[in-house]
RODO-2510 file (C-alpha; in nm, 4 decimals, decimal comma):
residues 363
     n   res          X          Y          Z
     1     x    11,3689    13,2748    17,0247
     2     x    11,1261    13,1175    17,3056
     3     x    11,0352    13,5120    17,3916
     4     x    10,9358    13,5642    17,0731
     5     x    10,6660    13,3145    17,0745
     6     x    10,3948    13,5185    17,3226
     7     x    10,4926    13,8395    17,1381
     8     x    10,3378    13,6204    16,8041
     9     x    10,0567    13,5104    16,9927
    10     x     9,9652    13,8409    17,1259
    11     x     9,9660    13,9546    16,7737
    12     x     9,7471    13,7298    16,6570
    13     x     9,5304    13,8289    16,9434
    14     x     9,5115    14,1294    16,8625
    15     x     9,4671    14,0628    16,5450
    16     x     9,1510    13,8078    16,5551
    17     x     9,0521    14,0918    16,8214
    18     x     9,0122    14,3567    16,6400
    19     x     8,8563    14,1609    16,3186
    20     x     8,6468    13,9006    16,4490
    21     x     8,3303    14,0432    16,3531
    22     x     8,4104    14,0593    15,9618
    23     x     8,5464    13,7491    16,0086
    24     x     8,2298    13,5843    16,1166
    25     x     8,0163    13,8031    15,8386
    26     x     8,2542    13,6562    15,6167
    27     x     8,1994    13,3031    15,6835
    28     x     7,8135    13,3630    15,8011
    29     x     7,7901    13,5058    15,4378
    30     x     7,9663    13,1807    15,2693
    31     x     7,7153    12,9773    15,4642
    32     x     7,4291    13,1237    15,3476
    33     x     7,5459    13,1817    15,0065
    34     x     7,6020    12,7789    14,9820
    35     x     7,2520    12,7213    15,1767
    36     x     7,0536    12,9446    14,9501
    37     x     7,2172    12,7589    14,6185
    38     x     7,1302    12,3855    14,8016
    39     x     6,7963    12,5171    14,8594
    40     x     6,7293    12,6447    14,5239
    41     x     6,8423    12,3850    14,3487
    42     x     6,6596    12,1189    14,5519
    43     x     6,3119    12,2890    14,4997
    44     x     6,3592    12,3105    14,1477
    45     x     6,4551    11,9564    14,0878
    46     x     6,2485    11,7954    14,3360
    47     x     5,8970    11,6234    14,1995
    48     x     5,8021    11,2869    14,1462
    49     x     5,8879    10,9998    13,9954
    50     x     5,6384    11,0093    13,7249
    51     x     5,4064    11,3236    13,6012
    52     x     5,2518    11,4162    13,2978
    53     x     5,3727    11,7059    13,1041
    54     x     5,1975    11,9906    13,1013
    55     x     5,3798    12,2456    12,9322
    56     x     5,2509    12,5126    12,6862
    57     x     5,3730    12,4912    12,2750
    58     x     5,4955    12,8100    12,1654
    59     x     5,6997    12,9619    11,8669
    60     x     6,0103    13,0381    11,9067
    61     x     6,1075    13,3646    12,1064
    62     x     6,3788    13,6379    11,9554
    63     x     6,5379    13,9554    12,0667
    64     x     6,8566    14,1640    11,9164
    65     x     6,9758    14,2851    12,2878
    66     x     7,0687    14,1859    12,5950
    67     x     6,8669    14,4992    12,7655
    68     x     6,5732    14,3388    12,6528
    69     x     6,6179    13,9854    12,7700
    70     x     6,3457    13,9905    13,0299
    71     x     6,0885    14,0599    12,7579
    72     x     6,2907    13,8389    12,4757
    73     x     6,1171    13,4791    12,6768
    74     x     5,7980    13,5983    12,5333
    75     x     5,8764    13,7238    12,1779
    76     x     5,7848    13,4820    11,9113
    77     x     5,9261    13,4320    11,5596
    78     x     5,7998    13,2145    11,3124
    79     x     6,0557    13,1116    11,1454
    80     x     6,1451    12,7925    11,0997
    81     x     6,4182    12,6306    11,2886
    82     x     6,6462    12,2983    11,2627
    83     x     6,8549    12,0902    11,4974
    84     x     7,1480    12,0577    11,3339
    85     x     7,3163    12,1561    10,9632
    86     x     7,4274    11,7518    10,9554
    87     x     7,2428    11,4497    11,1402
    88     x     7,4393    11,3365    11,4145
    89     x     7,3180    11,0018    11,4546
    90     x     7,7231    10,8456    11,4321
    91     x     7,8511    10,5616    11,2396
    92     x     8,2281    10,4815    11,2180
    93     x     8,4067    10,4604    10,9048
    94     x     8,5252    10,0817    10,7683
    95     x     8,8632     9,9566    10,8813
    96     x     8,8665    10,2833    11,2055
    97     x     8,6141    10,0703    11,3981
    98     x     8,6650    10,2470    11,7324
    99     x     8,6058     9,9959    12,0693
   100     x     8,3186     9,9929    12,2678
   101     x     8,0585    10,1231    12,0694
   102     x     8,2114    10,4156    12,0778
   103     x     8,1967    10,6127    11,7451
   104     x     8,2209    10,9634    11,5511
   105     x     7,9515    11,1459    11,4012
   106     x     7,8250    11,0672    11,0028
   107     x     8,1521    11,2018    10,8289
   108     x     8,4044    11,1874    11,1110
   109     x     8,6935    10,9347    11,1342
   110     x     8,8201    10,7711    11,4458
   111     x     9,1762    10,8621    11,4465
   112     x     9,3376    10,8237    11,7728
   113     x     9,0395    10,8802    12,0031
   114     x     8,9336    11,1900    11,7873
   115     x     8,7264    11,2744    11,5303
   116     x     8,8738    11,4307    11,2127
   117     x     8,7313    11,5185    10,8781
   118     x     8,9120    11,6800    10,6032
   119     x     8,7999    11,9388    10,3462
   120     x     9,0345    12,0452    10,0643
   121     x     8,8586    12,3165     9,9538
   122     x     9,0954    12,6363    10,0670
   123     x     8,9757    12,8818    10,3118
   124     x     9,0597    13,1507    10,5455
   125     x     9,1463    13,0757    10,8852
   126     x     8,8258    13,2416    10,9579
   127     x     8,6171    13,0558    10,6588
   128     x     8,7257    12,7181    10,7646
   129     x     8,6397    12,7983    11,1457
   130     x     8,3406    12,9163    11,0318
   131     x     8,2543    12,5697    10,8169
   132     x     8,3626    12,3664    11,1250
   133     x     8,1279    12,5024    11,2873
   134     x     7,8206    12,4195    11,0686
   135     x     7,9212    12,0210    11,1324
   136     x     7,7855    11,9651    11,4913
   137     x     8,0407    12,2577    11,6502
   138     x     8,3380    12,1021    11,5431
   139     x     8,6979    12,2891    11,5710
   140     x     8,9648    12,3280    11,3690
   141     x     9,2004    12,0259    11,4629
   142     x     9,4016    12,0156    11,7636
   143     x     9,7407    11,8609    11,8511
   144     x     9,8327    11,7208    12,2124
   145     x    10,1190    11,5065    12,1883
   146     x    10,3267    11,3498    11,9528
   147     x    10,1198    11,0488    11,8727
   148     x     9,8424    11,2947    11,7092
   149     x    10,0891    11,5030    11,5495
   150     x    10,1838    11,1481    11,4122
   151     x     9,8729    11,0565    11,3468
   152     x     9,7623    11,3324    11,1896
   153     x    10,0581    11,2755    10,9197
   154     x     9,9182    10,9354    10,8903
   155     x     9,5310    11,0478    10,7900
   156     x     9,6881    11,2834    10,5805
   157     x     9,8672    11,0511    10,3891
   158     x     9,8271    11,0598     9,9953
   159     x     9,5351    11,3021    10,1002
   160     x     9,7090    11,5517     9,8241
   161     x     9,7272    11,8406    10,0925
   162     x    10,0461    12,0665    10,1336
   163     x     9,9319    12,2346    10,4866
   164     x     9,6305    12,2527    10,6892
   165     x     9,4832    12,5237    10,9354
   166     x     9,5073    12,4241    11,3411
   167     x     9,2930    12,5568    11,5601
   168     x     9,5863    12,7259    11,7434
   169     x     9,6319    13,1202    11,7158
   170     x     9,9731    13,2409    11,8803
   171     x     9,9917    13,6106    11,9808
   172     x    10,3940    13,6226    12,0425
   173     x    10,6834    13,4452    11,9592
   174     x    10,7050    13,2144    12,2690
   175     x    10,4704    12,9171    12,3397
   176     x    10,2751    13,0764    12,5893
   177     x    10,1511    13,2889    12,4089
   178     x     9,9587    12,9880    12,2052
   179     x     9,5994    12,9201    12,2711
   180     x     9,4034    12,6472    12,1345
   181     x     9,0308    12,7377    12,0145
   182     x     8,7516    12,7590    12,2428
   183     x     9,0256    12,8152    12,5247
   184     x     9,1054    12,4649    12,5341
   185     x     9,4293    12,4313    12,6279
   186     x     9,8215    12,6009    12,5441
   187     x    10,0744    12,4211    12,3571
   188     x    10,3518    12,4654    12,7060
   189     x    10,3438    12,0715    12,7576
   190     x    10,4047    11,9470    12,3643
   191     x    10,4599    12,1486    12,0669
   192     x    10,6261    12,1051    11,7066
   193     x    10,7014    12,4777    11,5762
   194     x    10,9243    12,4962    11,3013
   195     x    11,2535    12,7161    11,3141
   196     x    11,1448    13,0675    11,3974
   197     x    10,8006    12,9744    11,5128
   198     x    10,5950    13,0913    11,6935
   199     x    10,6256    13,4361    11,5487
   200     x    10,3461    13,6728    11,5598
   201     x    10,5094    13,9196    11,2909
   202     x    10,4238    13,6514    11,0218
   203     x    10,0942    13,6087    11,1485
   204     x     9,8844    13,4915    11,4646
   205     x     9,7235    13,2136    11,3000
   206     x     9,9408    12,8729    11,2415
   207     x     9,9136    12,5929    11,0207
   208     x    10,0606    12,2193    10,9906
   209     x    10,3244    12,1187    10,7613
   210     x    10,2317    11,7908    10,5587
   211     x    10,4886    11,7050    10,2816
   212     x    10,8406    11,7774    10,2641
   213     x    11,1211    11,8357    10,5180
   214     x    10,9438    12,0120    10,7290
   215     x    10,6505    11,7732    10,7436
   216     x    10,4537    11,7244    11,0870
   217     x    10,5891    12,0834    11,1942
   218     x    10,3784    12,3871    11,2855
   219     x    10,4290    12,7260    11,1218
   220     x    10,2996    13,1267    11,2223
   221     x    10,0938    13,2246    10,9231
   222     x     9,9039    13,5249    10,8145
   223     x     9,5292    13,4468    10,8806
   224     x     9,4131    13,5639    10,5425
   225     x     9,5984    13,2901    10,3658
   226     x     9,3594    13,0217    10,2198
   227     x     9,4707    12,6655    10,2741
   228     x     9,2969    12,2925    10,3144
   229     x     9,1819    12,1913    10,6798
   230     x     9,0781    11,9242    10,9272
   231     x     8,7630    11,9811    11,1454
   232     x     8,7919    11,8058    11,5086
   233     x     8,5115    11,6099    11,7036
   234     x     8,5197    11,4448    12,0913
   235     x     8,3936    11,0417    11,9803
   236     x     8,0778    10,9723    12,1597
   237     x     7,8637    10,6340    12,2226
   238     x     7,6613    10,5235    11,9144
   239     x     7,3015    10,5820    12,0133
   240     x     7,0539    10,5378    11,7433
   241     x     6,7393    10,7589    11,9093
   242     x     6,9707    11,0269    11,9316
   243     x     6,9971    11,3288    11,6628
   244     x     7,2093    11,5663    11,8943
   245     x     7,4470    11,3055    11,9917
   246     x     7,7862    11,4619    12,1294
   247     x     8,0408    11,3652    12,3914
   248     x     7,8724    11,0918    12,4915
   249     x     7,5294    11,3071    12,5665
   250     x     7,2307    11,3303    12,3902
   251     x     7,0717    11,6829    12,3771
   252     x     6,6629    11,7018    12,3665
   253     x     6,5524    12,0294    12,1938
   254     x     6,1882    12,1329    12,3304
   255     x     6,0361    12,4158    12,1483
   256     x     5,7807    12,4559    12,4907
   257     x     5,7743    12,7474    12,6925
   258     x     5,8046    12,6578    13,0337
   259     x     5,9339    12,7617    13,3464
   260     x     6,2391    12,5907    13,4836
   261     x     6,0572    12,3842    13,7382
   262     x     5,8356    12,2738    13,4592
   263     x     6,1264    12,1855    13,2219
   264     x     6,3734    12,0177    13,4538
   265     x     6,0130    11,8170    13,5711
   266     x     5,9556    11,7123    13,2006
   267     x     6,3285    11,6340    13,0984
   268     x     6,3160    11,3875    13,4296
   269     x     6,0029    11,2105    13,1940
   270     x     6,3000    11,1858    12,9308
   271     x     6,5352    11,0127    13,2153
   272     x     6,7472    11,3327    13,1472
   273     x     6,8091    11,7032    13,3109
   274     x     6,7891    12,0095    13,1747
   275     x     7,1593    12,0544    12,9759
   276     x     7,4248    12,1396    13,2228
   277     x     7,7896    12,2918    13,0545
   278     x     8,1157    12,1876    13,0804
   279     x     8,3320    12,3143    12,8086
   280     x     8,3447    12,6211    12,5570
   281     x     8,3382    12,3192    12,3012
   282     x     7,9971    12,2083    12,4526
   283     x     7,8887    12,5304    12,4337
   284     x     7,9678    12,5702    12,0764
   285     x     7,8176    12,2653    11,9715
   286     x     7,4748    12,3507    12,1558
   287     x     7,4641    12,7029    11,9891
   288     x     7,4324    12,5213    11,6635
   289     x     7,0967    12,3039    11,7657
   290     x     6,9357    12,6295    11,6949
   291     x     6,8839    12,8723    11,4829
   292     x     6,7448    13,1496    11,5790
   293     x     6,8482    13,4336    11,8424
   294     x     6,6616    13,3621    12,1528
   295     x     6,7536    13,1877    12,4369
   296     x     6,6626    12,8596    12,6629
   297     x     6,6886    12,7562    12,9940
   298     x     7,0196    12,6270    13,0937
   299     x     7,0019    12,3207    13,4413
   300     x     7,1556    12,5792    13,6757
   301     x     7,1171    12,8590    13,9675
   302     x     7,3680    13,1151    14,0440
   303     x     7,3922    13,2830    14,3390
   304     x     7,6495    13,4852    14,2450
   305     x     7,8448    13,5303    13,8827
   306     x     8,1121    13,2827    13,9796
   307     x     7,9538    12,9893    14,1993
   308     x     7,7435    12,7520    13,9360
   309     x     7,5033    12,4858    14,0578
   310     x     7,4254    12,2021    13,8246
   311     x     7,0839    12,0112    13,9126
   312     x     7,2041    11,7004    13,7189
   313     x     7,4801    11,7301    14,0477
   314     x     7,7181    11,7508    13,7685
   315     x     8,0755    12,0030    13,9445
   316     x     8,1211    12,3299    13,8099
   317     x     8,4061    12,2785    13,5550
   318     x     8,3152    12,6296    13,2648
   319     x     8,1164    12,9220    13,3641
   320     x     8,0602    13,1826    13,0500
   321     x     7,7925    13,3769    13,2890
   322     x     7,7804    13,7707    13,1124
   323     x     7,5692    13,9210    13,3780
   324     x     7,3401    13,7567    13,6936
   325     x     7,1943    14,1147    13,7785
   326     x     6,8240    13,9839    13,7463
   327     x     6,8130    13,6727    13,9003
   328     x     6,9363    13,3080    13,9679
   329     x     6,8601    13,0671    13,7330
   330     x     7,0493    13,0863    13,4370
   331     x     6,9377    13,0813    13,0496
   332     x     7,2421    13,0909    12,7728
   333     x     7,1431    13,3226    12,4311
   334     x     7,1611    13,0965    12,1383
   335     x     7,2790    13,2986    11,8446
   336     x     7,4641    13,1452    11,5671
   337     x     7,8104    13,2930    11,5580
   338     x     7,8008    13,4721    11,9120
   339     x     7,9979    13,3707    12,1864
   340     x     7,6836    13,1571    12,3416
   341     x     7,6630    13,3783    12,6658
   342     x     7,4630    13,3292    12,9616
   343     x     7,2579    13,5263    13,2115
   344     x     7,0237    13,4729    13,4896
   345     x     6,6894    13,5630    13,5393
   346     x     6,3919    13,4862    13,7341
   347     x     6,3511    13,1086    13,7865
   348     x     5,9231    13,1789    13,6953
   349     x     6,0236    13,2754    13,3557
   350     x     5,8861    13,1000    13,0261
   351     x     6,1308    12,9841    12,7259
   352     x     6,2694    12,6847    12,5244
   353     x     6,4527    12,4590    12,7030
   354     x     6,7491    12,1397    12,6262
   355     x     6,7425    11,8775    12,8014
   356     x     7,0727    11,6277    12,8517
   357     x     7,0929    11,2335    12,9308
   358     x     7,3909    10,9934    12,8976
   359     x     7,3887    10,8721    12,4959
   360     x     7,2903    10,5064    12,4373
   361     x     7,0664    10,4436    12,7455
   362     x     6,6750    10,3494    12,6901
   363     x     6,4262    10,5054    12,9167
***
């Protein structure tokens, strides 16, 4: 055995030998590649600690393709847009007083640190995603553990409701295969299928069991069945000034077109940054500020598709970048119903911009 050992080291001689020099590139090319981002990012946040806002008004820009972004930051449309389809100023409902001042938005109930509304009215899988959506990006219901399957059962109670859509689509017939929406999460730490479920060969779409033996299980269904459901909200702080209140953030929609610099200058005015991403859910729930196709100026730079840099120095925890073939700050196309992807694009470009500050703060 001790002979062995210089016959390893010579190999690994040899070996950093004979590939030192793209090992150097290599880490020369990381270096700069993290430099270039610090850089960036500094210049564009940097200014000081008070300035008056100069930005230009403008209507709201559109485009139908993502070949024509470049020119879409200029493009007007007159149409008229709105914030949201329900205020989201939140109140919580009597006797689910959550702690804190923590609360869910107009509608919502505090149920075991979510919030959950119920419609009756039976719908698709697709329909009742779809009507989720128009209340401040909500989801169909999720289930993590067995205390919300419980509770769930409990807010359900004499609610007059056989089953109810989840937001959980299962592709096979074993629990990996299970995905909750947005990409949230799989059902391999807690699950309650029925017998036989997950099965994909009833359907990819499953719903929860509320009255009879079987009550507080999950079942395969076909997606075209029509049944009640239960649309799902994160609880956020009660803020008053705040009509895009979510997650504990409120979102500042500016109709100005401005360049980055100028925007993340004027949402530091605001004591906020221009909106940094976390989630697919976040994502959804900014798509529906808007309503028009166009798109705004997201708080970032990308170097390259996968390394994000937040200016609020918020980590990189979701990246839905489509394509950074045109520059490095990035902008996210805001069309209702599309899957709210971004791209990046010259940092001197003009467009609408959101900007993002901790809910229930005064500045």
């Amino acid at each position: 055995m001790p002979g062995c050992l210089p016959s390893v080291f010579e190999k690994w001689s040899q070996f950093l030998k004979f590939h030192r020099r793209i090992i150097l590139i290599g880490g020369a090319s990381e270096i700069i590649i993290i430099t270039v981002a610090v850089i960036v990012t500094y210049c564009l946040t940097k200014q000081p600690a008070c300035e008056i806002y100069t930005g230009t008004s403008s209507p709201a820009f559109q485009t139908s393709t993502v070949s024509s972004f470049t020119e879409s930051l200029s493009n007007s449309d007159t149409s008229p847009a709105s914030t949201t389809t329900e205020p989201l100023p939140t109140s919580s409902t009597p006797g689910k007083i959550p702690p804190n001042n923590i609360t869910c938005a107009v509608g919502f109930t505090y149920i075991n640190h979510k919030c959950w509304r119920l419609f009756t009215d039976l719908q698709t899988r697709e329909n009742a995603d779809g009507a989720c959506m128009r209340y401040g990006g909500s989801t169909l219901f999720s289930i993590r553990n067995e205390q919300e399957n419980n509770a769930m059962l409990g807010f359900m109670l004499n609610a007059g409701v056989d089953n109810l859509w989840t937001g959980l689509i299962c592709v096979g017939k074993t629990t990996f295969s299970c995905t909750w929406d947005m990409e949230s999460g799989t059902t391999s730490v807690y699950n309650s299928f029925a017998s036989e479920s997950p099965d994909n060969t009833y359907g990819n779409c499953v719903y929860f069991i509320i009255t009879g033996t079987q009550a507080g299980q999950w079942k395969s269904g076909l997606c075209n069945m029509t049944m009640s459901f239960v649309c799902e909200l994160p609880p956020t702080v009660h803020d008053k000034n705040c009509i895009n209140n979510y997650n504990n953030h409120c979102y500042l929609r500016y109709d100005d077109s401005d360049t980055v610099v100028e925007a993340q200058r004027f949402c530091n005015t605001k004591c906020a940054n221009l909106v940094s991403i976390h989630s697919a859910n976040e994502n959804r729930f900014i798509q529906t500020i808007y309503y028009v196709d166009g798109y705004i100026a997201l708080g970032a730079v990308a170097p390259i598709i996968d390394y994000i840099v937040w200016m609020d120095g918020s980590p990189q925890l979701y990246n839905n970048i489509q394509d950074n073939s045109n520059g490095t700050c990035v902008f996210m196309r805001i069309l209702w119903g599309g899957a709210g992807y971004w791209y990046t694009i010259d940092c001197v470009k003009r467009s609408w911009f959101l900007c993002k500050r901790p809910a229930g703060i005064v500045c």
